[in-house]
Structures are given as C-alpha cells and as structure tokens.
C-alpha positions as CSV (number, residue, x, y, z in Angstrom):
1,X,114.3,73.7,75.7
2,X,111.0,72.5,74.7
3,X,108.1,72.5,77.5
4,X,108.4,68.9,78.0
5,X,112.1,68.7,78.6
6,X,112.0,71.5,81.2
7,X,110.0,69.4,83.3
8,X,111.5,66.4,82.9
9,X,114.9,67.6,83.4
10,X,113.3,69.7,86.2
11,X,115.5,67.8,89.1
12,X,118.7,69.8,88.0
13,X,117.6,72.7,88.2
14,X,117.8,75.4,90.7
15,X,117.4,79.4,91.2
16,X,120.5,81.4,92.3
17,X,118.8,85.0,92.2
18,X,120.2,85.6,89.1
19,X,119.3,82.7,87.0
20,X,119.0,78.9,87.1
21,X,122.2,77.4,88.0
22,X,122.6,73.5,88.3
23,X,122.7,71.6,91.6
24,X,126.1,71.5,93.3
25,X,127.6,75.5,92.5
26,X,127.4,77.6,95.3
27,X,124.7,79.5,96.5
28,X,124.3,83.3,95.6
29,X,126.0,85.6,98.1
30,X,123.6,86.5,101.2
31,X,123.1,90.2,100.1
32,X,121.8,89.1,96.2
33,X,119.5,86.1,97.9
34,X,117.9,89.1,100.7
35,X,117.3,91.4,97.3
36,X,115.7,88.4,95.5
37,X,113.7,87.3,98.3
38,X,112.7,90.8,98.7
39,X,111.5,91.7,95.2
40,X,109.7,88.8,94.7
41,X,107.6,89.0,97.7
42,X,107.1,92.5,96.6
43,X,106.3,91.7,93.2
44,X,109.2,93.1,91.8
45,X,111.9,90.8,90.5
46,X,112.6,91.5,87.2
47,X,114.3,88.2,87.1
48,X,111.4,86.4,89.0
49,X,109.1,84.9,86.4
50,X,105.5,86.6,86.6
51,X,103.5,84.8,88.9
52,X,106.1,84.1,91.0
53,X,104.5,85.7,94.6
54,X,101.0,83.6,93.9
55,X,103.2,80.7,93.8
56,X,105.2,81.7,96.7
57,X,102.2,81.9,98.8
58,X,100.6,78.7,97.3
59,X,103.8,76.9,98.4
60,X,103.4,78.4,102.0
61,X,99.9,77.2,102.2
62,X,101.3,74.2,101.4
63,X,103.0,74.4,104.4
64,X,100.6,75.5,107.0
65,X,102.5,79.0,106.9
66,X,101.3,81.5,104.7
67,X,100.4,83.9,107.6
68,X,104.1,85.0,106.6
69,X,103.7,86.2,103.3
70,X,100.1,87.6,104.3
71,X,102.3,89.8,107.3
72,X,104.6,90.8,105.2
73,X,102.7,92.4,102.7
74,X,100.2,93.7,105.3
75,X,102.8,95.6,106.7
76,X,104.2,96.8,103.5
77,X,101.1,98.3,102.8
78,X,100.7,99.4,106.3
79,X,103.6,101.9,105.9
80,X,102.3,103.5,103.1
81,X,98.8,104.2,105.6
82,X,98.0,107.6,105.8
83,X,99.1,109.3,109.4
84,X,94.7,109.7,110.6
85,X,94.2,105.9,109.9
86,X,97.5,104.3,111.2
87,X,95.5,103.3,114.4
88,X,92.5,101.4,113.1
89,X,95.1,99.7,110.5
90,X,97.6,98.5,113.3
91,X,95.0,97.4,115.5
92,X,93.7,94.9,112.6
93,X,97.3,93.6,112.3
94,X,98.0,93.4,115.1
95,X,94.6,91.8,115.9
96,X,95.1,89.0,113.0
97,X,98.9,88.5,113.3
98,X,100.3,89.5,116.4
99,X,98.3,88.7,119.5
100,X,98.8,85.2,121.1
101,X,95.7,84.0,120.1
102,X,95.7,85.8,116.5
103,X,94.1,83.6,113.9
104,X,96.8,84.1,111.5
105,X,99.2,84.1,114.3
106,X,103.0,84.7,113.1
107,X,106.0,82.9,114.7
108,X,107.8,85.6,116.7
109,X,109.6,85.6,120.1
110,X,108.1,86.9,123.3
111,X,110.0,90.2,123.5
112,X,108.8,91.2,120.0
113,X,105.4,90.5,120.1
114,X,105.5,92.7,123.3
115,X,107.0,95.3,122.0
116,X,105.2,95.7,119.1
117,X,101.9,95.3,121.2
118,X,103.3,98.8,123.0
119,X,104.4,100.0,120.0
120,X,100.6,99.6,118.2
121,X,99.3,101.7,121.3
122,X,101.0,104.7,119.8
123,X,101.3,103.6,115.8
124,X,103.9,104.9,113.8
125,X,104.4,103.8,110.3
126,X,107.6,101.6,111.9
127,X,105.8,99.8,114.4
128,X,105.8,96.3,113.3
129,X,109.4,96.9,111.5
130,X,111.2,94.6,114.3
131,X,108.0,91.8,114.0
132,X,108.3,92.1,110.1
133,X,111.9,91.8,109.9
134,X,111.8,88.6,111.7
135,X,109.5,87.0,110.0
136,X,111.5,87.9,106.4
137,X,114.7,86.0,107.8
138,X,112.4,83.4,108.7
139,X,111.3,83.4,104.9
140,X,114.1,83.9,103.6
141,X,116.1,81.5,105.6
142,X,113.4,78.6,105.3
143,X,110.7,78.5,103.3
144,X,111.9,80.5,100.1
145,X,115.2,78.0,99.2
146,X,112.8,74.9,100.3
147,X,110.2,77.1,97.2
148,X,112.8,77.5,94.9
149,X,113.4,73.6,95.0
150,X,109.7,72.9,95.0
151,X,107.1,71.4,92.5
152,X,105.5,75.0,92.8
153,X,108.5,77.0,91.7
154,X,109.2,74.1,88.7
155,X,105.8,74.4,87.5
156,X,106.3,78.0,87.7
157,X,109.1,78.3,85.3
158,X,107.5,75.3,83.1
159,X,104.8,77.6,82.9
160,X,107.0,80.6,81.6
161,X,108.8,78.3,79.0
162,X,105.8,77.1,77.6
163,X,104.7,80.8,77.4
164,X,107.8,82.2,76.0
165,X,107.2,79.6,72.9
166,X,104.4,80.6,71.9
C-alpha cells in the first residue's frame, strides 16, 4: 500500500497486538493486549512500530495525562536503583507523582497513595508496585485503545509505511 492510501484508508484500520486487523473482529484476548501495552510502554514491542512510546506519550499530552506514562517509566527505572540511593529516588517520585498536591499528580485512590506514602518511608525497590499497577490498568484500559484509534498512532504507522518504501 502506497503512503498515500494508508492514510486515506486510515479509518479501517485498527491494532489487535498482533497486527492490524479491520474494524468489527474482536479484540485481542486480555492477556496478549496487557503484553502489548506492556512492551510498548517499555520500548519493547517487536510488533510496535519504532517510535511508538514518543507517540504514546504525545497522545497523552494530548490528553492532559501524560503524568502516566512519565510514572510508569519512573518507576521502572526506579527498581533497577541501586539499594544506597532508593531513598533520595522515592522521595522525588513520590514528591512529583504521589503526594496530593504533586505537580504531576497521578489518579490513584486514597488507600494507595497512603500506603505507598508509608511504604516510601522505608523504600524497597516494590514500593510504588500497588500505585504503578494502577495506573497501568488505567492505561491500558483507557487511553492506550482510545491511542491505537488515534490520529497519533495512524500517523505512526503512515510513518513506518512510508519508511519501509524507501
């Protein structure tokens, strides 16, 4: 399909986590949408065109909530902190994501922003793993199928046809 025709038959398309499938068949089972959702916020899909995270988070700007991608991969790199400078590392987290008055403040319940404020007085490398969690299904529930039918994600793969043709 020539670059052109990708966008302007654009409308039919959609992304199943394992390739483009056309409005109307059924969703991908929940467990291959969770690894999809999961490796591309990671960077990892090998079936997510390159790209694909920048234009994940651009879409969530888009939508006022991009403090959810930013957590997420905060606390991805958080567990991977080295054990003498877990605390300094929480407390910036939790400082810019979790408090109620963070400036990057994430949507979580009552009990879990609690608990992980108790939980960051004592860090362990699983301290924001209930917090993080949450805000996953949250992406993974909301904004990434509301992406995947978005003019970000169809200029995305325009983007990789036109590439893959030259």
């Amino acid at each position: 399909m020539a670059c052109s025709t990708l966008t302007e038959h654009a409308e039919q398309l959609n992304w199943s986590g394992a390739g483009l499938r056309l409005i109307g068949e059924p969703p991908p089972p929940h467990s291959a949408r969770r690894r999809l959702v999961a490796a591309s916020l990671s960077g990892e899909a090998a079936n997510q065109p390159p790209g694909g995270q920048d234009a994940f988070r651009e879409f969530l700007k888009s939508e006022f909530s991009d403090e959810n991608i930013d957590f997420w991969l905060a606390c991805e790199d958080y567990k991977k902190t080295q054990l003498d400078h877990l605390h300094d590392k929480a407390e910036k987290i939790y400082m810019e994501f979790v408090q109620s008055d963070a400036s990057k403040q994430i949507n979580i319940d009552f009990h879990t922003r609690k608990a992980t404020a108790q939980k960051v007085q004592n860090p362990t490398p699983s301290s924001f793993d209930e917090a993080q969690k949450l805000v996953y299904i949250l992406m993974e529930k909301d904004s990434y199928p509301r992406f995947l039918k978005s003019r970000f994600y169809l200029n995305l793969l325009s983007k990789v046809q036109c590439n893959s043709l030259k």
